[in-house]
C-alpha positions, 0 to 999 in steps of 0.5 A, spaced: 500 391 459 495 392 465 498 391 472 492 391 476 497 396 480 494 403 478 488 405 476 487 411 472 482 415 471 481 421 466 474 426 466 473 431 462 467 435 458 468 427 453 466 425 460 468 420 465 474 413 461 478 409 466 484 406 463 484 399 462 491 400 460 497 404 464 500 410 460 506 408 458 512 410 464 506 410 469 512 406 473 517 410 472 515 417 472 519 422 476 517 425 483 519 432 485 517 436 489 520 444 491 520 450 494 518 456 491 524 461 490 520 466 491 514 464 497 518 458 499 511 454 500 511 448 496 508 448 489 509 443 486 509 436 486 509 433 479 509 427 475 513 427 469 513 424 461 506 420 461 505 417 454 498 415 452 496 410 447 489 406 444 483 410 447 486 413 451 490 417 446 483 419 442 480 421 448 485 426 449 485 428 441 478 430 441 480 434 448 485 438 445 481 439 437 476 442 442 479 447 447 486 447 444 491 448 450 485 451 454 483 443 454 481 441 462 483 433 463 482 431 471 486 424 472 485 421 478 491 416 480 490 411 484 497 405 487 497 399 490 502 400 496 509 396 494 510 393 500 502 392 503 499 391 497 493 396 499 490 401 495 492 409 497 489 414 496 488 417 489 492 423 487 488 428 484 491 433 478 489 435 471 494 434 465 498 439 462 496 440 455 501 446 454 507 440 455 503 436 449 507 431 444 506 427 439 512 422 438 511 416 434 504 414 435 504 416 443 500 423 446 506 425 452 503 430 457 506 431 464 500 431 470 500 436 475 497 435 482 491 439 483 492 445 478 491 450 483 498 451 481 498 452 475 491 456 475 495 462 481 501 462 476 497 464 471 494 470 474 498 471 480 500 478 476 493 480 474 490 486 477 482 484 477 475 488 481 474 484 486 467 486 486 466 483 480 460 478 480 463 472 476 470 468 476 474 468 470 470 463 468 464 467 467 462 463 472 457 467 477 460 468 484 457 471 491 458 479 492 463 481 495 464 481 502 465 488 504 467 491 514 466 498 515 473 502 518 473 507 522 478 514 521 477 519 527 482 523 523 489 525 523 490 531 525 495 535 519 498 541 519 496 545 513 501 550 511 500 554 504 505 558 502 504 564 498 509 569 494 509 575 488 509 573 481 509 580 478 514 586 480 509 592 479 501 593 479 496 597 479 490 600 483 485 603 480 480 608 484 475 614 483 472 614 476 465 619 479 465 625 482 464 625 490 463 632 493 465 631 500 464 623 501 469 618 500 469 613 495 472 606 496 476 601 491 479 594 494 485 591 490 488 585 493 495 583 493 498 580 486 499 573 490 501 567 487 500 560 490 507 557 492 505 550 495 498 549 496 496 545 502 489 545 502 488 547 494 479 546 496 480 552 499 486 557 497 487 560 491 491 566 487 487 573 487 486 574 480 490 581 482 488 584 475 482 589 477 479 593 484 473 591 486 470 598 486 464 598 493 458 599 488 459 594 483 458 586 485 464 583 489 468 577 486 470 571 489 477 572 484 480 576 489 480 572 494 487 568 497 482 563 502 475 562 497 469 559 500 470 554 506 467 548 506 467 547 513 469 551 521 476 550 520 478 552 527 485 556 528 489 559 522 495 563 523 497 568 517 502 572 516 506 575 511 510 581 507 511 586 502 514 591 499 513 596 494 515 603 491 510 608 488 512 608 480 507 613 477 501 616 480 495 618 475 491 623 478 485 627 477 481 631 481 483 628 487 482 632 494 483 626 499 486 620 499 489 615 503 490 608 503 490 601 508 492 594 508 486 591 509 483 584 511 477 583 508 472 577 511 467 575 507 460 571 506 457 566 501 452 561 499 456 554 499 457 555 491 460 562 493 454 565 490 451 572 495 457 575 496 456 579 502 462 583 505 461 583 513 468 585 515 474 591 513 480 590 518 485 595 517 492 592 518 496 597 516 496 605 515 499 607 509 497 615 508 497 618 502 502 614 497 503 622 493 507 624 500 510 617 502 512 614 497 516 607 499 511 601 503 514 596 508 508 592 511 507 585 516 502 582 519 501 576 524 496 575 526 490 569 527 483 566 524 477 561 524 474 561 519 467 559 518 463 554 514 462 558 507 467 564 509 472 567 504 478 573 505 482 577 501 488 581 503 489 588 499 490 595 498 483 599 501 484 606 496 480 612 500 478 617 496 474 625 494 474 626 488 472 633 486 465 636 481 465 637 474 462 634 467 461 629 465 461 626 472 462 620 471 468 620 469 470 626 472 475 624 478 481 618 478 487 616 482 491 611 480 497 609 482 503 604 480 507 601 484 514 597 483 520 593 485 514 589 488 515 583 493 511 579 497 510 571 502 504 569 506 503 563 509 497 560 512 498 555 517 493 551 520 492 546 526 487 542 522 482 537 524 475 533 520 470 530 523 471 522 524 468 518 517 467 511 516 468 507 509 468 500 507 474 496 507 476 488 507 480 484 511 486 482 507 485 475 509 478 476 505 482 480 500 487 474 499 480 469 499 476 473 494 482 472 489 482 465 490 474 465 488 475 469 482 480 464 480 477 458 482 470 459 482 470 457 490 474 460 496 480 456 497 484 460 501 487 458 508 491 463 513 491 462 521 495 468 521 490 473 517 483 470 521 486 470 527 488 463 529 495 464 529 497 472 533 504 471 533 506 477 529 500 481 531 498 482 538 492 480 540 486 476 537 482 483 536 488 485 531 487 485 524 490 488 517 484 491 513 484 493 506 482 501 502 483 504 496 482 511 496 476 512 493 473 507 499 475 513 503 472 518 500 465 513 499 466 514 492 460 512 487 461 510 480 456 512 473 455 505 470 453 505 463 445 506 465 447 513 469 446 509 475 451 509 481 455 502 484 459 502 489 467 504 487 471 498 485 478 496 488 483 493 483 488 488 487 493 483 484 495 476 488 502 478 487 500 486 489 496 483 495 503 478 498 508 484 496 503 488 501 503 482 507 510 481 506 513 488 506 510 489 514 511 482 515 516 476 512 509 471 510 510 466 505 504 461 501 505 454 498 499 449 496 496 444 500 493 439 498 488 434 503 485 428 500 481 432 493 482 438 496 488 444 494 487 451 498 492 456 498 496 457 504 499 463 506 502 464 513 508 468 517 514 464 513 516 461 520 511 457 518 515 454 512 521 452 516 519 449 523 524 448 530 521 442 529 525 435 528 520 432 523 525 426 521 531 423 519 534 422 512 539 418 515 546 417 512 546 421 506 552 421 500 554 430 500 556 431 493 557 438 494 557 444 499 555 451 497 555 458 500 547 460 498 549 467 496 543 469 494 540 470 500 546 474 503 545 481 502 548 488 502 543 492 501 535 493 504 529 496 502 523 496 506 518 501 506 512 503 501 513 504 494 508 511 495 508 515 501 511 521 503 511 525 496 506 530 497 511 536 501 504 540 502 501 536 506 506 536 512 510 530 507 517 531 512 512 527 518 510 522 515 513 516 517 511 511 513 515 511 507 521 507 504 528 507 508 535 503 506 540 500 510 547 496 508 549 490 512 558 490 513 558 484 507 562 487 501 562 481 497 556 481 494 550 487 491 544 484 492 539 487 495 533 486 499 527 488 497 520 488 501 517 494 498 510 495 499 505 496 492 500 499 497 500 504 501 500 505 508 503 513 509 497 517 514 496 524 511 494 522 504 489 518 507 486 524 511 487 530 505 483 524 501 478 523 506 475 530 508 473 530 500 467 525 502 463 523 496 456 527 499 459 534 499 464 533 492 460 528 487 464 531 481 472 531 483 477 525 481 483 525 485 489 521 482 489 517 488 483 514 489 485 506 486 490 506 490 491 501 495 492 503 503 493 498 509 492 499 515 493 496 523 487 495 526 482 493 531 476 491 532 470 496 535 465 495 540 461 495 534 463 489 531 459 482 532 454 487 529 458 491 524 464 488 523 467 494 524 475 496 525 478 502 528 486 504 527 490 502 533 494 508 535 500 508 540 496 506 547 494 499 544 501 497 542 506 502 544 510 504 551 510 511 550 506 516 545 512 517 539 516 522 538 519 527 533 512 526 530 506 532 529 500 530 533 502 523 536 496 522 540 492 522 533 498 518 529 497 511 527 499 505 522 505 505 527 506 498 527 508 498 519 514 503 520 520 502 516 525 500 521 519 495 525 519 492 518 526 492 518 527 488 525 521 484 523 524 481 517 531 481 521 531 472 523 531 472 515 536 478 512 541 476 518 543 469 516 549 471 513 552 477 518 549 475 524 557 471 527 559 479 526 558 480 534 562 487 532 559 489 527 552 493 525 548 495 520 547 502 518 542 507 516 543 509 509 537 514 507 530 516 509 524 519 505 519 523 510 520 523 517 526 518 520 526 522 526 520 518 529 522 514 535 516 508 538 518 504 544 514 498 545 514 495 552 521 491 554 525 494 548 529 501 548 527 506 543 527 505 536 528 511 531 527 510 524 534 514 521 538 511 527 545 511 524 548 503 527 544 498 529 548 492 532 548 486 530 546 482 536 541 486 537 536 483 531 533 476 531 537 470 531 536 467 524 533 459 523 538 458 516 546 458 515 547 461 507 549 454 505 546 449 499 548 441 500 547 437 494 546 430 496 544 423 494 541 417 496 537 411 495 530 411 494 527 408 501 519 408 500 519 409 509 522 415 507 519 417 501 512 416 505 515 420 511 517 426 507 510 427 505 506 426 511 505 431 516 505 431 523 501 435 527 505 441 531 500 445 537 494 443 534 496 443 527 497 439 522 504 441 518 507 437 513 513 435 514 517 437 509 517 444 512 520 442 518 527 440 520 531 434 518 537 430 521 541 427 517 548 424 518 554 428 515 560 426 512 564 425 519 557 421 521 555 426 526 548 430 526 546 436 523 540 439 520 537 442 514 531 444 511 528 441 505 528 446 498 527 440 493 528 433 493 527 428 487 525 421 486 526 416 481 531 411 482 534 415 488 532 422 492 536 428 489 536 433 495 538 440 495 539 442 503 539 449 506 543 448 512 539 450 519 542 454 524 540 449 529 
């Protein structure tokens, strides 16, 4: 029987019907709103068990014969107050045809509001191009909005390590006649490449022939090929030793041999081999009267751009006349027991570049818009309006996958180059926020409109008493142990693994710490997807796009992050540039190669860990005694950072006291309770209040409530069902 209480309005591709009928249970259906346990944002507020019938039910037939579970309905649901007889605003949703029933004539289907909900946790998992030009509806949707990031560079120390893979070799010279005059073969040291620092440059000699001075030289025989810009100071050194197996000789009337250094110069491809330098390092005589060779060098070098070097055995020799002549004198010597390491070291540096990148408040929106169609996204704290974790409103997070650092360019189908795509999930993209800082994301609904809001999780448990509940029955009082841990992880799932390029400095890794709890394993997690280490980023940025259009690096879809703030080119370029120590910290760090070039010192694993510590705490922070203990580190825990007012922190340090992190807002401990419906209360739960400015809605706040001893306390909402009574779940504030 039509109520003339509610008005029901469906609309979908059929087109637009108002009911004149109310679906079955419209007044009875069950409200629930709950927390997400994973992001801790409310997600959904539900109303359950609708049953259709007449015109109603045809509608929603054709609908579902058309486009299946697929099918889209938006009802509109419009209520007369029960008190003031007034009409409210509607509630605004979709229905949700993967509940569909046919039962006894009737089309049951749940409704949820919004639908925004459901479309993110359909593809909150899915990792799509953000440059795409459409919406997963096909739909088409703006470019992509794309800042430039400025890296002035890190400076690295490369060290490439060098050491024999063979036990004997062989030299080879003479071969014509020379009268009187000397005849020179070069044979560079058989070497092989350990760990290879700067693998652009530094090769394995092929060691298997002598370059003779009349033929063509090659650069096979060098250890540093052609270098592809002025390095500045590189050491070398290195040993060898070596016994004379077996002399094969001809004809020989002098002959002596040197450890040389041989510098040489090319075109950029290594074309035009000339040899412009011999530097003797050692002299070895005569290998027929000495026959065992301990040899060392040390010394220093600046290569320049398209300079190459070889290090080996200069065999000088007169090979006495005779017919044929060409093949009238030879010496040849074999040596054994053969062992040799160099090292090339190198304070190295690169020119500063640019690339683009994208703000992770941008990154978040441009999700949003590929799901929807529209941006509707919201974030105080990602666009600045909110710098409770960052320092200044200049501060930011930007996003780069490694082939926007190399300014990479991709062949489309056409031979045509486009712009590098970055991949991202929303999934992906909240795991890289939350691992530098606790943030959560809930949706919010404002009159017709849902936005995605993600904010510092303090955000979704306000200080701020937003009502009470008054007298509630407790049914039960439990201990939360899911939020009690034993173990923690922060850090980066990547970072830290490439032991060539200075691995053992850098410092964003991963890093474990244990808390005094024995009664339970769980672990905390805040690992990030993406990438925020600094010597990968720099090894990758020196392969720019313009000088080596044809190499792939197995991290060019990997995704960094770094800390950031805005240059003075911004208004007119939004333009960033990493913060390094001076714009956050006290003193430059320490126990860290090049400090003053260091950066993304903000996201350290220990600073990740101090930040998440109000929320990971709540069940240790009474143990006044107690500490929490290091376990392990990849990469360098040895880092110290002090920021202004705090003691130093070291990232391996062995035992942190307790009270020396935040206090937490919760207590690990559920309330199960009851009470009877009250529409004043229902209402105020769903209200908001406006805090600094800002309209928060209230169940993200504190409620008072009276105990079962009639005295005061206080909790935050997880979940609260309606119907004939509320069903609340409490989590216990530490208050």
């Amino acid at each position: 029987m039509f109520s003339n209480r509610v008005e029901i309005t469906l609309e979908s591709v059929l087109g637009t019907i108002t009911l004149t009928e109310d679906p079955i249970n419209h007044d009875q259906s069950e409200f629930n709103i709950a927390r997400s346990e994973k992001t801790y944002g409310i997600l959904l507020t539900v109303i359950n068990n609708l049953e259709f019938v007449g015109e109603a039910k045809n509608y929603l037939d054709a609908l579902y014969a058309l486009h299946g579970v697929h099918a889209k309905c938006r009802q509109s649901r419009k209520e007369k107050h029960p008190t003031t007889d007034k009409w409210q605003d509607p509630v605004i949703g979709y229905l949700d045809f993967s509940t569909r029933k046919i039962k006894d004539g009737k089309f049951q289907i749940d409704f949820i509001e919004g639908g925004l909900r459901e479309l993110l946790a359909s593809q909150i998992k899915e990792k799509f191009e953000l440059n795409r030009k459409t919406d997963i509806e096909g739909n088409d949707i703006p470019e992509l909005k794309r800042d430039i990031l400025g890296l002035l560079g890190k400076d690295v120390f490369l060290s490439s390590r060098f050491e024999n893979d063979v036990d004997e070799f062989t030299t080879q010279s003479g071969r014509w006649s020379s009268g009187n005059e000397d005849r020179e073969a070069f044979h560079p040291l058989p070497l092989t490449v350990k760990t290879n620092s700067d693998n652009l440059n530094i090769q394995a000699p092929l060691a298997s022939y002598a370059i003779e001075e009349r033929y063509q030289q090659s650069l096979g025989n060098m250890f540093f090929a052609v270098a592809d810009r002025d390095r500045g100071k590189v050491s070398f050194s290195g040993n060898a030793s070596f016994f004379v197996e077996s002399i094969d000789g001809n004809r020989v009337n002098e002959f002596n041999m040197k450890l040389v250094l041989r510098r040489y110069t090319s075109d950029a491809d290594g074309g035009n081999l000339v040899l412009e330098e011999t530097t003797v390092l050692e002299d070895l005589g005569d290998p027929r009267v000495n026959d065992a060779f301990t040899l060392s060098w040390n010394f220093e070098l600046e290569p320049k751009e398209n300079e190459s070097y070889a290090i080996g055995l200069l065999s000088v020799g007169q090979y006495g006349g005779g017919f044929p002549v060409r093949y009238d004198g030879k010496n040849n010597v074999t040596f054994a027991k053969y062992k040799a390491n160099a090292i090339w070291a190198e304070d190295s540096f690169y020119k500063a570049t640019s690339n683009p990148c994208i703000t992770a408040h941008d990154m978040f929106s441009r999700l949003s818009e590929i799901y929807a169609g529209t941006p509707c996204f919201e974030s105080y704290l990602l666009d600045g309006r909110d710098i409770t974790l960052l320092t200044d409103a200049n501060h930011n997070i930007v996003f780069a996958p490694g082939g926007w650092i190399r300014n990479l360019k991709k062949k489309t189908e056409n031979e045509e180059l486009s712009e590098w795509p970055m991949t991202m999930s929303f999934e992906d993209a909240y795991a890289s926020i939350h691992a530098f800082m606790p943030v959560g994301y809930g949706i919010s609904t404002v009159g017709n409109t849902q936005k995605i809001v993600l904010e510092d999780l303090r955000f979704f448990f306000q200080r701020t008493v937003m009502g009470s509940l008054g007298k509630i029955d407790i049914k039960e009082r439990s201990t939360a142990v899911e939020f009690c841990y034993q173990s923690m992880q922060f850090g980066y799932e990547k970072g830290g693994d490439d032991e060539i390029v200075l691995g053992l400095d850098e410092y964003n890794t991963r890093a474990t710490s244990r808390t005094p709890l024995t009664v339970t394993d769980n672990e905390y997690n805040a690992l990030s997807p993406s990438r925020a280490d600094v010597y990968k980023p720099e090894i990758e940025r020196r392969k720019q796009f313009s000088d080596f259009p044809d190499l792939s690096s197995e991290t060019d879809n990997d995704n960094w992050m770094f800390d950031v703030k805005k240059t003075a080119e911004y208004v007119e370029q939004n333009a960033y540039e990493v913060r390094t120590w001076q714009d956050d910290f006290e003193q430059a760090p320490k126990a860290v190669y090049s400090p003053e070039t260091a950066y993304n010192l903000n996201f350290t694993p220990a600073r990740n860990r101090e930040r998440h510590s109000w929320w990971w705490d709540n069940s240790v922070y009474m143990l006044k005694d107690k500490d929490i203990q290091f376990v392990s580190g990849k990469g360098n825990s040895e880092l110290i950072t002090k920021k202004p007012g705090e003691p130093e922190l070291k990232e391996n340090q062995l035992k942190t006291p307790i009270p020396e992190f935040d206090r937490p807002l919760f207590e690990p401990e559920w309330i199960d309770a009851e009470k009877e419906f009250e529409q004043e209360l229902y209402e105020k739960i769903l209200g908001s209040t406006v805090i600094d400015g800002r309209k928060i809605n209230n169940y993200y706040g504190l409620w008072e409530f009276l105990n079962e001893q009639n005295q005061p306390e206080y909790a935050y909402i997880f979940r609260v069902r309606s119907k004939d009574k509320f069903t609340f779940q409490l989590l216990k504030a530490n208050y």
